[in-house]
C-alpha positions as CSV (number, residue, x, y, z in Angstrom):
1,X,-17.0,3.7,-5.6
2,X,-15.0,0.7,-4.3
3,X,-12.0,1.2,-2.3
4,X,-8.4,-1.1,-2.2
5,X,-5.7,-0.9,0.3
6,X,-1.8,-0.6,-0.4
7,X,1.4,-0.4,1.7
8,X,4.4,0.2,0.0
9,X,7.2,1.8,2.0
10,X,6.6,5.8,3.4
11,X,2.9,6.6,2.6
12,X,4.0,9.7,1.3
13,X,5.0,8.4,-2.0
14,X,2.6,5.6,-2.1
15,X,-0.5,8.5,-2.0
16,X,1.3,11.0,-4.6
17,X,1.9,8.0,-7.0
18,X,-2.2,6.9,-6.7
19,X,-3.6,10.6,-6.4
20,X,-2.4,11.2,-10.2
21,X,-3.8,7.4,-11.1
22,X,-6.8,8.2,-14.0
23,X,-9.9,6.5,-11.8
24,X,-9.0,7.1,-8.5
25,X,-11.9,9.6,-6.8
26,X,-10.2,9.8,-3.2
27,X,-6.4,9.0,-1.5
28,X,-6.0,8.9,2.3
29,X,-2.8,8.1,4.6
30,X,-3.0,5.9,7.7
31,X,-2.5,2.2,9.8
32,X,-3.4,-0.6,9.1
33,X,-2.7,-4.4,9.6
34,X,-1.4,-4.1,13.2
35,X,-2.5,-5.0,16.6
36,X,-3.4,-1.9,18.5
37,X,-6.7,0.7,18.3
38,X,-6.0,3.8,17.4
39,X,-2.1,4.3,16.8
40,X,-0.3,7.1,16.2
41,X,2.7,8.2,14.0
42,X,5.2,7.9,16.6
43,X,3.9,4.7,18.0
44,X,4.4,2.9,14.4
45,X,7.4,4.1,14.1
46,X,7.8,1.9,17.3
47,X,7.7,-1.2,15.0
48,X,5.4,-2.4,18.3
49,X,1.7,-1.8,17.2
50,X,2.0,-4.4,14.1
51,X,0.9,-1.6,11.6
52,X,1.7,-0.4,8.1
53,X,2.0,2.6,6.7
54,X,-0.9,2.6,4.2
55,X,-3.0,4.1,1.5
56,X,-6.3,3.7,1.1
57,X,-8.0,4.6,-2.4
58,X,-11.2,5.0,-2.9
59,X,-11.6,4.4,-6.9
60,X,-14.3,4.2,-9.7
61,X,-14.4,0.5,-11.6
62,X,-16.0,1.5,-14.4
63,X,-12.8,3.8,-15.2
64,X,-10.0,2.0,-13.7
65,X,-9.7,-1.9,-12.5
66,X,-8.1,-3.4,-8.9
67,X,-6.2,-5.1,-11.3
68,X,-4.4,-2.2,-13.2
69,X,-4.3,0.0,-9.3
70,X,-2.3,-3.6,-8.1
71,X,-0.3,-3.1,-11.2
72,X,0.6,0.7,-9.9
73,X,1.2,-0.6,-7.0
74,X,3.4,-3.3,-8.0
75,X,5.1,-0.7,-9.9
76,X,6.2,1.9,-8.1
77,X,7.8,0.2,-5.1
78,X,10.3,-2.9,-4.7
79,X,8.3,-5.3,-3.8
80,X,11.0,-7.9,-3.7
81,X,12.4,-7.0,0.0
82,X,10.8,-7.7,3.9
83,X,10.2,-5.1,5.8
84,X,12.4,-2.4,3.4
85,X,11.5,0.6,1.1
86,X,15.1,2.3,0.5
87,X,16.6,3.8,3.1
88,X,13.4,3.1,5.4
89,X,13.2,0.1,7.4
90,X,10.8,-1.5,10.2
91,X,8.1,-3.4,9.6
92,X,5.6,-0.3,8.7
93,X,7.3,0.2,5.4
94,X,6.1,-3.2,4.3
95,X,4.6,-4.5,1.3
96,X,1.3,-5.5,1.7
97,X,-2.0,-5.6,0.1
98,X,-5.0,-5.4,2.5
99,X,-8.3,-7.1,0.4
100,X,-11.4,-6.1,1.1
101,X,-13.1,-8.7,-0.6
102,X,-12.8,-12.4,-2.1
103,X,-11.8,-10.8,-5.6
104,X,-9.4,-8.5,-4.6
105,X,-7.7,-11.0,-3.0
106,X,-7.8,-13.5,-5.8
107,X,-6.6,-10.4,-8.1
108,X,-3.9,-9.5,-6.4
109,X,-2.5,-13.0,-6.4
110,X,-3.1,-13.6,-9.8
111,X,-1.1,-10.2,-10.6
112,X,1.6,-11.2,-8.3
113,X,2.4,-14.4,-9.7
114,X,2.1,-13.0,-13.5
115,X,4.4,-10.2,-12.0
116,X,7.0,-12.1,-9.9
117,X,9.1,-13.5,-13.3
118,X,9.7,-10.0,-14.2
119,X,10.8,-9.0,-10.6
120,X,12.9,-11.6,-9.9
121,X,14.9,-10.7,-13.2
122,X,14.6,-6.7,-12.2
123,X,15.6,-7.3,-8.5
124,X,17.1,-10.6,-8.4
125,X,14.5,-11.7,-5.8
126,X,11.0,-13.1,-5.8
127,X,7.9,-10.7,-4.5
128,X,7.4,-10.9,-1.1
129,X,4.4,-8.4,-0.8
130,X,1.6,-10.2,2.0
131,X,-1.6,-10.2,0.6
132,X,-4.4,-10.4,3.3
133,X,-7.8,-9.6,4.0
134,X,-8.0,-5.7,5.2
135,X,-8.6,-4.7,8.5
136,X,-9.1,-1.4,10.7
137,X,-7.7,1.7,8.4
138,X,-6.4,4.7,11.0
139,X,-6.3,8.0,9.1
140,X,-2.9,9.1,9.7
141,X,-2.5,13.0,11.4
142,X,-3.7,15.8,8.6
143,X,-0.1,16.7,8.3
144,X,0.4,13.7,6.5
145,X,-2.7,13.9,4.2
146,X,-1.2,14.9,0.3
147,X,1.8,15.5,1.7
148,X,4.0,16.2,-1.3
149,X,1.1,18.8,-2.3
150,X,1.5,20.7,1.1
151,X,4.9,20.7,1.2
152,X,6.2,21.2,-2.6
């Protein structure tokens, strides 16, 4: 198993989109990419601890590749705006991928850039997801875990 690292907006989406992805053994909600230890919901929602609202997948290679789950990913958000997922806004609803080695980071940038043509004619913008090496995941508060599953 290999894992890869997402935000994309409200986890909530992000974790129901990659829980039905063929390939994809394990989903979990939490933090990542900020500043402080152990944050809460509440104090993300802050836009003070740095963090994003993130999923981290835990996948099988030999069924699917980081490339095709940075496709998903690409795919199921707009990843043309800073900082904005709809009707959420802050910095904890940004777009980011969060590598967790070398290749993943030189995957995702290859995907982005053979991605960015087609988004600037679907948006009107270029992609501005960050792509950087991951760092502490926070498993969000169990009520947030599957979410959509709990709660419809």
């Amino acid at each position: 198993m290999e894992k890869a690292t997402f935000a994309a907006g409200c986890f909530w989406h992000v974790e129901e989109v990659f829980s039905k992805t063929d390939g994809v053994k394990s989903t979990a909600v939490g933090y990542t990419g900020g500043h402080t230890d152990n944050p809460t919901y509440e104090d993300v929602c802050t836009d003070r601890t740095g963090h994003a609202e993130a999923i981290q997948v835990e996948y099988d290679p030999n069924e699917i590749s980081y490339s095709d789950l940075v496709k998903v990913f690409f795919a199921n958000h707009n990843p043309t705006t800073a900082n904005k997922q709809g009707p959420d806004v802050g910095i904890q609803y940004r777009s980011a991928i969060f590598c967790h080695n070398e290749e993943q980071e030189k995957t995702a940038k290859e995907v982005k850039e053979e991605l960015n043509p087609s988004a600037h004619k679907t948006f009107g913008n270029d992609i501005v997801t960050e792509i950087k090496p991951a760092s502490k995941f926070y498993r969000a508060e169990e009520y947030h875990q599957k979410y959509f599953e709990k709660n419809y």
